[in-house]
N, C-alpha and C positions, 0 to 999 in steps of 0.2 A: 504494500500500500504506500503510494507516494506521500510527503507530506502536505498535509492539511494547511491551505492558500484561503486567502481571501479574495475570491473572485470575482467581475463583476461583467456578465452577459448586456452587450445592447442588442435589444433588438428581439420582439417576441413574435417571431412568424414562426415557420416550424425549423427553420434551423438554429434559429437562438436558441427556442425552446430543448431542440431535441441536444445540443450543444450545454446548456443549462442541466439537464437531468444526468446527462454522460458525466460530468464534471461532480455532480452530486455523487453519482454512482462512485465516485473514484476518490469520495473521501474529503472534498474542500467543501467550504462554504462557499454561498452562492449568492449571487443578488442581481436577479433581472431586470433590467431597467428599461421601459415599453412606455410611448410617447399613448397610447390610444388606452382606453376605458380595460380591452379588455383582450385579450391575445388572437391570435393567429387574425387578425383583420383584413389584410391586404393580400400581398399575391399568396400566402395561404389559403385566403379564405372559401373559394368555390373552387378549385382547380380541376384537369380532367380525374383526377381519384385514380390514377394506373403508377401501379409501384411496378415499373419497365426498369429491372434491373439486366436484362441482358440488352436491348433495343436501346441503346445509350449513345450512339450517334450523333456526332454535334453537326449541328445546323451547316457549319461551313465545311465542302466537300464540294469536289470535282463538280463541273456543271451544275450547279446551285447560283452561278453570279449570270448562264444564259438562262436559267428556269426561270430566274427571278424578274427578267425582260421580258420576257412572254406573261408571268404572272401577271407583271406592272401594267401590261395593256391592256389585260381582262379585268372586264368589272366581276368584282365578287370576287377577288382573287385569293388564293388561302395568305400569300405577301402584301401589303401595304406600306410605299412609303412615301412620308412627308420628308422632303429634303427642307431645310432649316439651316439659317446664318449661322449656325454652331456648333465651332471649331472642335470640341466634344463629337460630336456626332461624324463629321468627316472623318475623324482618326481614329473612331471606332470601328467606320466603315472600313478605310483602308486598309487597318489591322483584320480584317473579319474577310477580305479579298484576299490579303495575304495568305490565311489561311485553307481556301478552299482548292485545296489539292488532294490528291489521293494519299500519298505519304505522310501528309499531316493528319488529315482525317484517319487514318489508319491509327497514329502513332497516339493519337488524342482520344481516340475510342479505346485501346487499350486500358489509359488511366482511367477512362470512366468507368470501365466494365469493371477493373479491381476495385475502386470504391464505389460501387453501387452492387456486388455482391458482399462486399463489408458491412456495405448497410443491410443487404437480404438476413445475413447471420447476426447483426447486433440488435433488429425488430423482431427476430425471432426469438433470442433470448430476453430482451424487457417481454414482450408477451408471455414466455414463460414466469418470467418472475412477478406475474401480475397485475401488468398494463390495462388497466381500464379498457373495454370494446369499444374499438373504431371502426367498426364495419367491415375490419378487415377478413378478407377472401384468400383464396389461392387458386383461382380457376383457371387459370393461364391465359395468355394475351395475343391473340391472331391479327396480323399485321398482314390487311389484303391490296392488291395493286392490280390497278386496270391497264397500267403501261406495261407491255409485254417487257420492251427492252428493259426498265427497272426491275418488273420481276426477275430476272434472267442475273441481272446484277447484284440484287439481293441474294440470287438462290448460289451466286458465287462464294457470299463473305461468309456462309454456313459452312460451320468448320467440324463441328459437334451436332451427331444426330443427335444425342441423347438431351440435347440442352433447346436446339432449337429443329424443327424441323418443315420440309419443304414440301406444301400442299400444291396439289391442282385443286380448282377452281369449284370441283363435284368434292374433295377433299374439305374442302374449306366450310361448306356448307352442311358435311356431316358435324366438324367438330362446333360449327355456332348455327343451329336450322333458323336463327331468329336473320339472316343472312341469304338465307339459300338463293329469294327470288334477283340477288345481285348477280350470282353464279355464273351466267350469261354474257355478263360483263366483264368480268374478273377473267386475271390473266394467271391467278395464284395467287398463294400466299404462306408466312412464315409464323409457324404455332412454337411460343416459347410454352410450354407445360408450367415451367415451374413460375411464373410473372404472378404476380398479383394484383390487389385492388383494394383500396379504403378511404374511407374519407378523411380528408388532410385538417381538417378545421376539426373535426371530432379527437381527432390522434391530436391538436395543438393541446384542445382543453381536458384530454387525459391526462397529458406530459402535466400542464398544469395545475390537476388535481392530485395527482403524485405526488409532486413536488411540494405540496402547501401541506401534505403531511409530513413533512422533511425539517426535523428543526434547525438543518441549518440552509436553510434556504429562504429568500426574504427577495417578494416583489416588491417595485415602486413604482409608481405610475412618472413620469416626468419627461423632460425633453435632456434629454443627454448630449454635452458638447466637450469635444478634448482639444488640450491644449499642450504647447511643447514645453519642458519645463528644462533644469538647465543642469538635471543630472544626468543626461542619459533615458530619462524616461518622462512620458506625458502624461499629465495631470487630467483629471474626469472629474466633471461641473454638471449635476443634475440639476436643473431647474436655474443656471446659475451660482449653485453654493457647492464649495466643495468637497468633493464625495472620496472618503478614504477606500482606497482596494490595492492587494498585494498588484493585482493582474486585470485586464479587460481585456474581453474577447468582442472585436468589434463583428457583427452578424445582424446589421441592419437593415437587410435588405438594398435594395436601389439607393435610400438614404445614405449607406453608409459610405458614397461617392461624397456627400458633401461634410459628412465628419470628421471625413478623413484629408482634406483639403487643408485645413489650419496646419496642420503640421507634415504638410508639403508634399503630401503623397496626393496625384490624379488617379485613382483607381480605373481601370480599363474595366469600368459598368456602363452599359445602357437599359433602360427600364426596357424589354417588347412586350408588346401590349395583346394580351389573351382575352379572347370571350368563353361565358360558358352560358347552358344552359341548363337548370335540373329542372326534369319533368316526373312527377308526379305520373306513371304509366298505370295503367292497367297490370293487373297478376295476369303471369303469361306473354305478354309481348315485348318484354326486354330482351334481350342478350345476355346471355348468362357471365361465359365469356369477353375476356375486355378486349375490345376489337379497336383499330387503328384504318382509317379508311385510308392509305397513304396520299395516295396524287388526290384528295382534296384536304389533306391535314386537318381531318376530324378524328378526337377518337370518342369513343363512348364504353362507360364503363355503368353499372347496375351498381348502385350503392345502397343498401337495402330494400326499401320500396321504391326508392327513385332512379331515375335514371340521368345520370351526368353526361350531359355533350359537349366540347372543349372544341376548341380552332383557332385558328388563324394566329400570324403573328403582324402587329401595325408597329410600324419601326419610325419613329420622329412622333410618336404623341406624346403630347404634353401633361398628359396623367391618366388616371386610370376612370374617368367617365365613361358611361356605356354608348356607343355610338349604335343610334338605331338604324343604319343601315348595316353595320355588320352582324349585329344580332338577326335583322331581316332573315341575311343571306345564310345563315348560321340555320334558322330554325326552317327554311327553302331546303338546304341540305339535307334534315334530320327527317322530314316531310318526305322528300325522294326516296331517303334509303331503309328508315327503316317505319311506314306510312301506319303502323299498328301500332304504335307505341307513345301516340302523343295523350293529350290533346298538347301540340306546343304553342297554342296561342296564350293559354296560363302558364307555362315554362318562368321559372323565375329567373333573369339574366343577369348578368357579373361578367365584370372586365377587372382586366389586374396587371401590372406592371412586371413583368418576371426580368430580375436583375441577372443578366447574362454578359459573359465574356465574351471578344471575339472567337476564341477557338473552342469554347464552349466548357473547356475546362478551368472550374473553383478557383479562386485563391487562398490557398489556407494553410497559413505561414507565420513564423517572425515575423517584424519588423527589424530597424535599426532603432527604435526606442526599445528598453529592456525591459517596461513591461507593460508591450500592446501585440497582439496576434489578431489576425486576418481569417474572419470566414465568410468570404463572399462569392457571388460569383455563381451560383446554383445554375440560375437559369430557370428553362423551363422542367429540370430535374431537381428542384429544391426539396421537393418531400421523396422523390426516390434516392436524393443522395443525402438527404438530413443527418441519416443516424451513421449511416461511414464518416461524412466530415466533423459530425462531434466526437468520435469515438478518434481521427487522426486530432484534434485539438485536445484529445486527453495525452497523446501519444507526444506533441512538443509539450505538454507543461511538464511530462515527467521528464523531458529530454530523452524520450525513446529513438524520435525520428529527426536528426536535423537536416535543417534547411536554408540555404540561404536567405538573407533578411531581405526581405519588400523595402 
């Protein structure tokens, strides 16, 4: 058991949260520091509900920068973007161009896949040890494509039958029949068995009811700002007044691009702006199965009586309001493919800022202050890579894993 720190988590979506409880687990004190009423609020709060630990894929990849031209032309397009005077936003792009090659993408899915089956094994065991129910499933996750030539590509990077496996089109529709009548369309698809499902905003206020039995654990509600101080390490002001802790794990989400600015770091964050929709379905007309409709970047997962629809990403919005044209096209979608399962004109919708890198992969590290650590960066894998990047932020305070400083 490392020794006992005084810690202090910013940022209550599910990776401060899940960051907060690992850190408990490991023996320190705790103190969550969360600007909103009440936890997982923002890109936790509705997301698609698929814990895709082997389909970990970052966004930039070979032919994604000519998809994304064709996408820009069509209305409705699963891409949206607003180009914007700010300089942020170009060298996010540039960086995120850079990246989309096959050698990176290759090299950058590697890292995802080891911490997000780190995370598969560390939600496995808090659930053994008595996680509160989040809805959580294990149905497996089918990822189908209407582009022959992607399918083909896909069914090249399957490396491991036993992990992932490669359907035709009448395959696909035995393992999810709430699918079948697409089958016609589909060019195939790729069934991980072991993938899961749960809701991300129930699993925040599990972590969080866990933890408030934990006597050494202590939320504050406030707005958290650091600053650089002139020993080697930066000082943390909640509300303004100063907040003593051995250590802060900064895990703010998209926010924590601008807390982390006074003391001279730009983090390489852009907020991409997700819609969702839960529907209230009928027993019986869901998908059991958490299914990925690829070439239109929907996925939908069954969260117990409900059903979650997730899409699109809008790249230059200026926050996280719900634009009623992409919900439109959103529940247009849901309508076509899966036309039993609504009603989705009562669908409750949500939009959310998912703070993403350019190469898709986290940052969660040192600093050169000595005592501030980095967990940022999730993306649109923030609740499937939660519990790996808290369980690597237990693994620097012990000084298990080091790393170069941010």
């Amino acid at each position: 058991m490392p020794a006992q720190r005084n810690i202090t988590v910013i940022g209550g979506g599910v990776t401060g949260l899940a960051t907060a409880y690992a850190l408990l687990r490991d023996g320190h004190q705790v103190t969550l520091v969360e600007r909103h009423d009440d936890v997982g609020m923002e890109a936790s709060f509705a997301n698609g509900g698929q814990l895709s630990y082997r389909y970990v894929h970052p966004l930039a990849d070979a032919g994604v920068p000519r998809d994304a031209l064709a996408w820009l032309l069509r209305a409705g397009s699963p891409i949206s973007l607003r180009l914007r005077a700010d300089p942020h936003q170009w060298r996010w792009m540039l960086a995120f161009l850079c990246a989309c090659n096959a050698t990176t993408n290759a090299k950058n899915s590697a890292v995802l896949l080891q911490l997000a089956l780190r995370s598969q094994a560390g939600l496995a065991q808090w659930r053994t040890d008595g996680l509160k129910d989040f809805l959580w499933r294990q149905p497996g996750k089918l990822v189908v494509y209407r582009n022959a030539a992607k399918f083909r590509k896909a069914a090249r990077n399957v490396s491991n039958p036993e992990l992932e496996q490669v359907l035709s089109p009448r395959e696909c529709a035995r393992v999810e029949p709430a699918f079948a009548a697409l089958a016609p369309d589909l060019a195939g698809g790729i069934f991980s068995p072991a993938d899961e499902v749960a809701d991300c905003h129930l699993f925040c206020l599990s972590l969080r009811d866990a933890m408030a039995a934990m006597p050494t654990f202590r939320q504050v509600r406030g707005i958290a700002s650091l600053s650089a101080a002139t020993n080697g390490r930066c000082d943390v002001l909640v509300d303004g007044r100063p907040h003593d802790t051995d250590l802060v794990v900064l895990a703010a989400g998209e926010g924590s691009r601008h807390l982390a600015r006074p003391l001279g770091f730009d983090l390489p964050l852009y907020g991409l702006k997700g819609y969702s929709l839960t529907v209230n379905s009928r027993a019986g007309t869901m998908p059991d199965v958490s299914v990925t409709d690829y070439d239109n970047r929907v996925v939908y997962a069954r969260l117990g009586d409900a059903l979650r629809i997730a899409a699109m990403v809008d790249i230059g919005a200026r926050d996280a309001s719900v634009d009623p044209r992409r919900i439109a096209r959103l529940r247009t979608l849901a309508t076509q493919t899966l036309p039993q399962a609504g009603p989705y004109e009562t669908a409750r919708p949500w939009a959310g800022l998912r703070p993403a890198t350019p190469t898709g992969v986290p940052i969660i590290a040192g600093t050169r202050y000595q005592n501030l650590l980095f967990n940022v960066g999730q993306g649109a894998l923030g609740f499937t890579l939660s519990v790996g990047s808290a369980l690597k932020i237990c693994d620097l305070v012990r000084g298990d894993n080091a790393q170069g400083a941010a």
